[in-house]
MIBA-248466 format. One record per atom (N, C-alpha, C, CB): residue in three letters; x, y, z. Coordinates in steps of 0.001 Angstrom, whole numbers, padded with zeros to 6 digits, always signed. Glycine has a CB too. Layout:
N
ALAXYZ
...
//
This chain:
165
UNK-034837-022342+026875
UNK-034109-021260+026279
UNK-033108-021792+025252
UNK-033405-020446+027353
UNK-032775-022716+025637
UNK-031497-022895+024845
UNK-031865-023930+023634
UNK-030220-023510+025858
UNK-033039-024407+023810
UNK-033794-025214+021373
UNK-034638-023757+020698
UNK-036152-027362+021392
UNK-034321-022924+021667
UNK-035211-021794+021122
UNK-033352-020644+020338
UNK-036570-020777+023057
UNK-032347-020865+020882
UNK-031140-019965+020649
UNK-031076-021289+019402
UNK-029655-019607+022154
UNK-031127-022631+019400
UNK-030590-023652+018241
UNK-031369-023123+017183
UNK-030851-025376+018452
UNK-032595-023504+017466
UNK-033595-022691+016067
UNK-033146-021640+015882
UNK-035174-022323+016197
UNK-033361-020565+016331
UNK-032585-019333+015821
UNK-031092-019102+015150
UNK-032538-018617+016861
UNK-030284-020022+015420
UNK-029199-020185+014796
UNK-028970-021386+013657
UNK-028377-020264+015794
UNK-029839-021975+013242
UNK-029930-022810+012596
UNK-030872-022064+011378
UNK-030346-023978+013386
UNK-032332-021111+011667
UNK-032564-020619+010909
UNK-031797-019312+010046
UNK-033440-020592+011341
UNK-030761-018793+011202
UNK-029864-017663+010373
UNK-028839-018609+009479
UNK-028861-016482+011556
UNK-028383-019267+009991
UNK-027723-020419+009208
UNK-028023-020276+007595
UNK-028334-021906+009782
UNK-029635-020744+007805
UNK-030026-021255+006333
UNK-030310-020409+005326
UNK-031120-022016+006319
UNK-030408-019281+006511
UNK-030593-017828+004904
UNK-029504-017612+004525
UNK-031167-016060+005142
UNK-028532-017203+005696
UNK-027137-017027+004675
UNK-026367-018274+003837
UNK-025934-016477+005640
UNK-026731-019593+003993
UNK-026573-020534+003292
UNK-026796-020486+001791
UNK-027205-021324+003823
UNK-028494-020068+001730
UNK-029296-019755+000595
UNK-029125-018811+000346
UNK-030422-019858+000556
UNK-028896-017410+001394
UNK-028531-016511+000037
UNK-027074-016192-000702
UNK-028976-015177+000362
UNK-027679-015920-001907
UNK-026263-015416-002767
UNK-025396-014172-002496
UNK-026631-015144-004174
UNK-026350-013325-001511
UNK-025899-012155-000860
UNK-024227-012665+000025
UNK-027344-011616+000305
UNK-024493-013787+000780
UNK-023625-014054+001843
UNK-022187-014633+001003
UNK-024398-015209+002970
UNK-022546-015298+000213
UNK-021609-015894-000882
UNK-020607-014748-001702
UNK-022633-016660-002034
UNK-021474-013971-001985
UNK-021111-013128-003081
UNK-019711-011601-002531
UNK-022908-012464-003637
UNK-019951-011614-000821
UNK-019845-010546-000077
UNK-018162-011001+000479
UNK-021238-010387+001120
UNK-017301-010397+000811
UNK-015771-010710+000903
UNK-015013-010020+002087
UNK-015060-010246-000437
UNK-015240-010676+003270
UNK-014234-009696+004391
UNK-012692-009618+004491
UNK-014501-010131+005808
UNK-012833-008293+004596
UNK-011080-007833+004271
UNK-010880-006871+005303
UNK-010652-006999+002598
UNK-009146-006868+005594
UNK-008706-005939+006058
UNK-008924-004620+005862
UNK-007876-006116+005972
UNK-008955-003151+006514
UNK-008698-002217+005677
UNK-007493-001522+006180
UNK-009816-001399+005481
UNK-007156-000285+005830
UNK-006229+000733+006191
UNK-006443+001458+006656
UNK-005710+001215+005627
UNK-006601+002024+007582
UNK-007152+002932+009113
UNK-006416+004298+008359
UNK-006246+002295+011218
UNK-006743+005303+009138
UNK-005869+006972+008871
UNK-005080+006936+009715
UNK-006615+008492+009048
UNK-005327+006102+010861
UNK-003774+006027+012057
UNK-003023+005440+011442
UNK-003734+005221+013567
UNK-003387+004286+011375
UNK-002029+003541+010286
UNK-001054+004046+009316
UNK-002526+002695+009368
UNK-002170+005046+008166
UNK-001327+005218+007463
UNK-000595+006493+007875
UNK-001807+005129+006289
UNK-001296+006791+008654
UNK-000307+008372+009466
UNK+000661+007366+009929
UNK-001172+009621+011148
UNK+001209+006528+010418
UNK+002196+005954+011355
UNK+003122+005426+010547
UNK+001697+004944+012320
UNK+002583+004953+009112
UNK+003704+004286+008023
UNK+003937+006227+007525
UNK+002789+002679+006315
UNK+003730+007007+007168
UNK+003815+008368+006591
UNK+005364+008520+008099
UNK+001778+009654+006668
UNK+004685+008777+008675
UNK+005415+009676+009834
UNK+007100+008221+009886
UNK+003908+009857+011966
UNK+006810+007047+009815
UNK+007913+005877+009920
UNK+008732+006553+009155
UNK+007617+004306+009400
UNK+008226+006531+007436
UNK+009444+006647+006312
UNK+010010+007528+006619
UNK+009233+006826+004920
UNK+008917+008927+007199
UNK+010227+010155+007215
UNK+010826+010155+008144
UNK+009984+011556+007150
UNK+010736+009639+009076
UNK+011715+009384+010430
UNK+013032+008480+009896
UNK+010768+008385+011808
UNK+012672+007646+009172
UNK+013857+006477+008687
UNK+014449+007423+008214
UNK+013620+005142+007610
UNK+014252+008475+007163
UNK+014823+009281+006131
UNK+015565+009959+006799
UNK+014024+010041+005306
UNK+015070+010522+007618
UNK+015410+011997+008402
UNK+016866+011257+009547
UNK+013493+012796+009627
UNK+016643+010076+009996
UNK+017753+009627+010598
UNK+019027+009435+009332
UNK+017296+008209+011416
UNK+018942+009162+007912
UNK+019756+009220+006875
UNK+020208+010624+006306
UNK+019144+008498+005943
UNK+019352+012100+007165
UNK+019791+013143+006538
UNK+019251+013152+005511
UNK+020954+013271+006407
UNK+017942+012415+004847
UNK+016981+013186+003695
UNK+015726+013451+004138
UNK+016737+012389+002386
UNK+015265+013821+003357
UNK+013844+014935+003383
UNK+012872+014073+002529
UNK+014104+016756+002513
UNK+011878+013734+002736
UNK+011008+013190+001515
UNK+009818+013210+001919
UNK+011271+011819+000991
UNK+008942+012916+000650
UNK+007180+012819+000569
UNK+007126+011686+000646
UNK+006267+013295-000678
UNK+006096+011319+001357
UNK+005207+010302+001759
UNK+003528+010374+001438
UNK+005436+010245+003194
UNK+003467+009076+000514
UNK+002062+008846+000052
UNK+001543+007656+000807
UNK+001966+008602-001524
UNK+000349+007489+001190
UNK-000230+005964+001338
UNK-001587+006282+000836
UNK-000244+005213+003007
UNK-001971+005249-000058
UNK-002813+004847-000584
UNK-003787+003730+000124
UNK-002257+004576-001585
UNK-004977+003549-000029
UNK-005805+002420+000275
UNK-006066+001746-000231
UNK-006587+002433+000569
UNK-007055+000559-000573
UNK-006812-000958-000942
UNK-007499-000252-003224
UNK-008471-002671+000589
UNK-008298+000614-002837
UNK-009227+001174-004017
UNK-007939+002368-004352
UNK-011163+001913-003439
UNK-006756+002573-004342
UNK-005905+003854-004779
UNK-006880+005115-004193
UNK-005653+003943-006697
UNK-007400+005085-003190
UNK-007433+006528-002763
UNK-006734+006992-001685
UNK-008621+006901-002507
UNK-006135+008812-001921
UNK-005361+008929-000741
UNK-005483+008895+000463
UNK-004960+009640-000715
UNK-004945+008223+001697
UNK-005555+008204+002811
UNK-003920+009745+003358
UNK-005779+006105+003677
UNK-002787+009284+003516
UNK-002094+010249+004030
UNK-001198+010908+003088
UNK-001458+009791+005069
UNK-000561+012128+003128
UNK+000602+012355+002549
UNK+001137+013784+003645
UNK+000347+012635+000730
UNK+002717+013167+003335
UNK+003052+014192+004200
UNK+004636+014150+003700
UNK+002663+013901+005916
UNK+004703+015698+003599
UNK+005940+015737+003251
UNK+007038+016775+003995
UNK+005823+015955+001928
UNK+008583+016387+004414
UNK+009224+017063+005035
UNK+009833+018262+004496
UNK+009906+016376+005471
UNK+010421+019177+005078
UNK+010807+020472+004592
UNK+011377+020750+003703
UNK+011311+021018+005163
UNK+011825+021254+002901
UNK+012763+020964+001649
UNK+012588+020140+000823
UNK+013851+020667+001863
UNK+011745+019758+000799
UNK+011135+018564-000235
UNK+010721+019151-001825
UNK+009553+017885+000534
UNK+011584+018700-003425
UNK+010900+019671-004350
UNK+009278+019448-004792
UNK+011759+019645-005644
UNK+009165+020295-005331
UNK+007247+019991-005606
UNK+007189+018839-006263
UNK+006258+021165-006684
UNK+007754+018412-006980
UNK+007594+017218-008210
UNK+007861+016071-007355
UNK+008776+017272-009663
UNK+008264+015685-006363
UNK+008252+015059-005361
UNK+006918+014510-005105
UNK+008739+015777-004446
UNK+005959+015322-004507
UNK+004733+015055-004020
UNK+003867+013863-005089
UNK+004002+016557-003882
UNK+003853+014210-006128
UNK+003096+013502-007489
UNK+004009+012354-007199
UNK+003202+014317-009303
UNK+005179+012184-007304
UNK+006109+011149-007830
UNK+005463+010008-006707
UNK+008013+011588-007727
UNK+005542+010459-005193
UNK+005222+009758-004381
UNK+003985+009004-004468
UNK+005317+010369-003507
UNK+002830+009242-004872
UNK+001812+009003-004863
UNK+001604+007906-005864
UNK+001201+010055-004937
UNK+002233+008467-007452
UNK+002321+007413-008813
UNK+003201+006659-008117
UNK+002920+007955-010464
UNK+004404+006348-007169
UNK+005110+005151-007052
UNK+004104+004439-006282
UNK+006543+005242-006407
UNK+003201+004993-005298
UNK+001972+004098-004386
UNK+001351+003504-005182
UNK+000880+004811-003540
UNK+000668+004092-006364
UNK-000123+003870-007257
UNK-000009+002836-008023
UNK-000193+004715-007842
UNK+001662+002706-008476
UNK+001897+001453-009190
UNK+002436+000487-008486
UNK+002655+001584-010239
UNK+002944+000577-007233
UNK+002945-000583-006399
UNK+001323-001175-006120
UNK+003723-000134-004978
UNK+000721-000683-005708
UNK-000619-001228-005659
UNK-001329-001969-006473
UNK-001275-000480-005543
UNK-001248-001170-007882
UNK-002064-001969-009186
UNK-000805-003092-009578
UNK-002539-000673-010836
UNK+000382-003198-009378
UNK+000874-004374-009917
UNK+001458-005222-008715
UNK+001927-004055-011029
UNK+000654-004669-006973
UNK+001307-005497-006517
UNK+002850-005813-006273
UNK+000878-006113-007013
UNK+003339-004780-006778
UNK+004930-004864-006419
UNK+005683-003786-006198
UNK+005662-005448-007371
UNK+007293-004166-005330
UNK+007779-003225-004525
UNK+008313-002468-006800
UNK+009369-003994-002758
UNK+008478-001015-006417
UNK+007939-000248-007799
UNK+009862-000616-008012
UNK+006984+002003-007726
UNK+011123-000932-007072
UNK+012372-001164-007432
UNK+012513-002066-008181
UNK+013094-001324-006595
UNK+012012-003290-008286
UNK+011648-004271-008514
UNK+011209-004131-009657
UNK+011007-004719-007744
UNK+010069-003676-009749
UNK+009414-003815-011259
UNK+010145-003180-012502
UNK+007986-003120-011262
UNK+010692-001746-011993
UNK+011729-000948-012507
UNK+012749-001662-013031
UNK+012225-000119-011609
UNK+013542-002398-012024
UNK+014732-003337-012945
UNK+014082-004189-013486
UNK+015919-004133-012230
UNK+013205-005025-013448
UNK+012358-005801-014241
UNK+012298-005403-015852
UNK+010998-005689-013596
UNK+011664-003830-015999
UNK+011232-003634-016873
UNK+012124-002812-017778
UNK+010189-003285-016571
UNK+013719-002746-017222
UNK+015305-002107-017459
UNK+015841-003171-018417
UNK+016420-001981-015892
UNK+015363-004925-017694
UNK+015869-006035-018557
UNK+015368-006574-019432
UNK+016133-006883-018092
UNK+013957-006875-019382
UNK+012665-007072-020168
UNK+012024-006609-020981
UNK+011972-007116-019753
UNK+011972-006820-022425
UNK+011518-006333-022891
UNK+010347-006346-023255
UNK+012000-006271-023294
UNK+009594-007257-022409
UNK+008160-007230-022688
UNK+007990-006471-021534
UNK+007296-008616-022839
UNK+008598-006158-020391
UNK+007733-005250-019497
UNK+008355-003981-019671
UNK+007659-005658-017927
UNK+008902-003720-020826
UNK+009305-001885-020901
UNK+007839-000753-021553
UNK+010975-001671-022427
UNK+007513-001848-021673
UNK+005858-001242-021978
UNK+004989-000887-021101
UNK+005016-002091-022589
UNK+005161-001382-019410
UNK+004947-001138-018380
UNK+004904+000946-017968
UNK+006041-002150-017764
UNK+006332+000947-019049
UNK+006401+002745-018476
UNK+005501+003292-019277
UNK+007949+003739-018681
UNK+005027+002742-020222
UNK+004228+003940-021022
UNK+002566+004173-020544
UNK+004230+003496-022787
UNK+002570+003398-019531
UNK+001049+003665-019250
UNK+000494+004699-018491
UNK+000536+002677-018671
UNK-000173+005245-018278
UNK-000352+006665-017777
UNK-000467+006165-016036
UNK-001978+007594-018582
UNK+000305+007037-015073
UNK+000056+006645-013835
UNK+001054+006475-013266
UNK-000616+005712-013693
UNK+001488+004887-013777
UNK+002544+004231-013653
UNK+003740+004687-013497
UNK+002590+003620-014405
UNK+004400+004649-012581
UNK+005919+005192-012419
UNK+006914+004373-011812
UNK+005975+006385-011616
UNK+008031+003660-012963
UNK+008460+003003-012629
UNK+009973+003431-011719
UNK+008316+002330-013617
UNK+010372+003482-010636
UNK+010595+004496-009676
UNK+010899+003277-008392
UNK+009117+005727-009486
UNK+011905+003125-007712
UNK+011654+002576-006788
UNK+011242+003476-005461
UNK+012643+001805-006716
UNK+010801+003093-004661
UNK+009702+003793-003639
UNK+008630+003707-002905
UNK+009307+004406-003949
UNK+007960+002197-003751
UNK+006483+002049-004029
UNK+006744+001401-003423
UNK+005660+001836-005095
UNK+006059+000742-002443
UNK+005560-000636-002198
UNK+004286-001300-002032
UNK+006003-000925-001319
UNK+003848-002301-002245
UNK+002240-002975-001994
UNK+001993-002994-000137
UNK+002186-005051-002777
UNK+000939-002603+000243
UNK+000623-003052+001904
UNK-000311-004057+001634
UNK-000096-001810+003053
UNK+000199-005049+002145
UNK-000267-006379+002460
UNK-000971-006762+003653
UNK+000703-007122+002436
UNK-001721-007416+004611
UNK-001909-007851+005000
UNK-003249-009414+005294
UNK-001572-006981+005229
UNK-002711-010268+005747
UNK-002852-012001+005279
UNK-002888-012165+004156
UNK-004003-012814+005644
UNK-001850-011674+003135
UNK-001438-012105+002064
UNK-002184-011063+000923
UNK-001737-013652+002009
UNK-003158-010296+000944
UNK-004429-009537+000629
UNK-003951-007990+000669
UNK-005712-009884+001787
UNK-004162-007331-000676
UNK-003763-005960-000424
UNK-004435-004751+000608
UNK-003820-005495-001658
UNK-003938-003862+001268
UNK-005026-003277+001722
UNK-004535-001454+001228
UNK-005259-003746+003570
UNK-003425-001633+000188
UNK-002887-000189+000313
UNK-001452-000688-000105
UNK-003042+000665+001976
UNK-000964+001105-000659
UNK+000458+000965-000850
UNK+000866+002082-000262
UNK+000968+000814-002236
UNK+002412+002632-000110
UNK+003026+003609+000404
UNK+004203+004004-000537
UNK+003393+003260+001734
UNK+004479+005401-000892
UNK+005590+005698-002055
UNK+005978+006908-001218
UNK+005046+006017-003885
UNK+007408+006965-001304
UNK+008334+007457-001041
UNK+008882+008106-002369
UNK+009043+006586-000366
UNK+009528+009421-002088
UNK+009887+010255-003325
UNK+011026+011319-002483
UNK+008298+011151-004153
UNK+011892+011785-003322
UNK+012772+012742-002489
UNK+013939+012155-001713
UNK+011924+013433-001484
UNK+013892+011124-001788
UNK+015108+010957-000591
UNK+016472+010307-001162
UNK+014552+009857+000724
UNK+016734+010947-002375
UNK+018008+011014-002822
UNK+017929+010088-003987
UNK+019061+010668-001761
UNK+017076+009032-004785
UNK+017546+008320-005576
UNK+016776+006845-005031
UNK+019136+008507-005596
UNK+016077+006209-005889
UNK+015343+004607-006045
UNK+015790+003882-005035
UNK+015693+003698-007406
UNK+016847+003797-004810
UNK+017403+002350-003575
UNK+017406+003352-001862
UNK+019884+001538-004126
UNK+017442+004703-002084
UNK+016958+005533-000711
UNK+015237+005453-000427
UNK+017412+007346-000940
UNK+015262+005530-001313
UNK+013241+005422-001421
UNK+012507+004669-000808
UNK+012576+005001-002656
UNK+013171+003357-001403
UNK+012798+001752-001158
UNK+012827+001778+000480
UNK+014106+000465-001925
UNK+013995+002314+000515
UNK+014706+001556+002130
UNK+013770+001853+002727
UNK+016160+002093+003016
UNK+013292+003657+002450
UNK+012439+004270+003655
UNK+011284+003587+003453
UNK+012171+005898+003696
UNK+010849+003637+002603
UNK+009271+002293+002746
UNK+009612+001520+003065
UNK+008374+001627+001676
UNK+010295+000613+003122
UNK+010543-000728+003620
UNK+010525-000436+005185
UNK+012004-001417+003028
UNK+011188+000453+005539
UNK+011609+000491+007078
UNK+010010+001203+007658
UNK+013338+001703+007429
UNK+009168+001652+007448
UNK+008008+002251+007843
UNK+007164+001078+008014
UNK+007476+003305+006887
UNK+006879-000017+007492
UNK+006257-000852+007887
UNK+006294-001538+008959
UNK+006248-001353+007266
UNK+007660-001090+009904
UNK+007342-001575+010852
UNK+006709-000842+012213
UNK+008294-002149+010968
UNK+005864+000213+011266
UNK+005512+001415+012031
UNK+004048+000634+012703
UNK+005284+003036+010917
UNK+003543-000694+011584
UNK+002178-001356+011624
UNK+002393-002505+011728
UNK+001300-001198+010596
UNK+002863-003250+012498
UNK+002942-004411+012912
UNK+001843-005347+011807
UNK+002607-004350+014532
UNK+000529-005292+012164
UNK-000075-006465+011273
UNK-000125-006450+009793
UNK-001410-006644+011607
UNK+001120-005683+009346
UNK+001426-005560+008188
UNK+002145-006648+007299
UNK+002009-004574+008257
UNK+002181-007595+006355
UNK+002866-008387+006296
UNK+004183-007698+005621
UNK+002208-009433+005745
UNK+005390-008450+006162
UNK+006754-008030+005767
UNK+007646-008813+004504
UNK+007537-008165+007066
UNK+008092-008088+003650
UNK+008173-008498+002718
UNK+009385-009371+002434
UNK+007970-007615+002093
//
């Protein structure tokens, strides 16, 4: 039994060796709908212990929406804002406070705001995990860029195998 399990594992071996299929193919984390319900439901809990109200976006590793949820009193223009701060944390990889003062001092990245999408806004942040994006989360509504941040920041620890920033 057991030169008959070697051959067999020696011949799967050699196809995925040889093929370009196995090479070519990339395992990654993803972003579950629990998860991102649990970072959604974190920020507004962080918020809601500060006495604000806000929208919550999370995005997946491709910018599509997985949650949004927003608390009572929240204005409509809120909802969008949340989503473009996910949006541009994701495509540039960075927390959106960050890039914002970045692109306040810089004048090569003030060109950053004019691109359609993009909202430079703090709120945003990239979801990481083993170093590898899998999603972002934007916060909107909760009083002003450095309230935003906090509440994303503090929701990640809603997902433990999240890396912390």
């Amino acid at each position: 039994m057991r030169p008959m399990f070697a051959t067999l594992f020696a011949a799967l071996l050699a196809v995925c060796v040889s093929s370009s299929a196995c090479a070519q193919l990339r395992q990654h984390d993803e972003l579950t709908l629990a998860a991102a319900n649990r970072l959604a439901g974190g920020a507004i809990d962080a918020c809601a212990r500060q006495g604000r109200a806000i929208v919550v976006s999370v995005l997946d590793r491709g910018g599509n929406l997985v949650a949004l949820q927003r608390a009572d009193g929240v204005g409509p223009h809120n909802t969008e804002a949340s989503r473009r701060k996910a949006y541009t944390a994701l495509s540039t990889r960075s927390a959106t406070l960050t890039l914002a003062r970045k692109a306040a001092a810089d004048p090569d990245a003030r060109n950053l705001a004019s691109l359609p999408e993009l909202l430079l806004l703090g709120g945003g942040l990239p979801l990481m995990a083993g170093g590898q994006p899998v999603g972002a989360i934007g916060v909107a509504g909760g009083g002003g860029a450095v309230n935003d941040h906090a509440c994303a920041l503090a929701a990640l620890a809603a997902v433990p195998q999240l890396d912390q920033p």
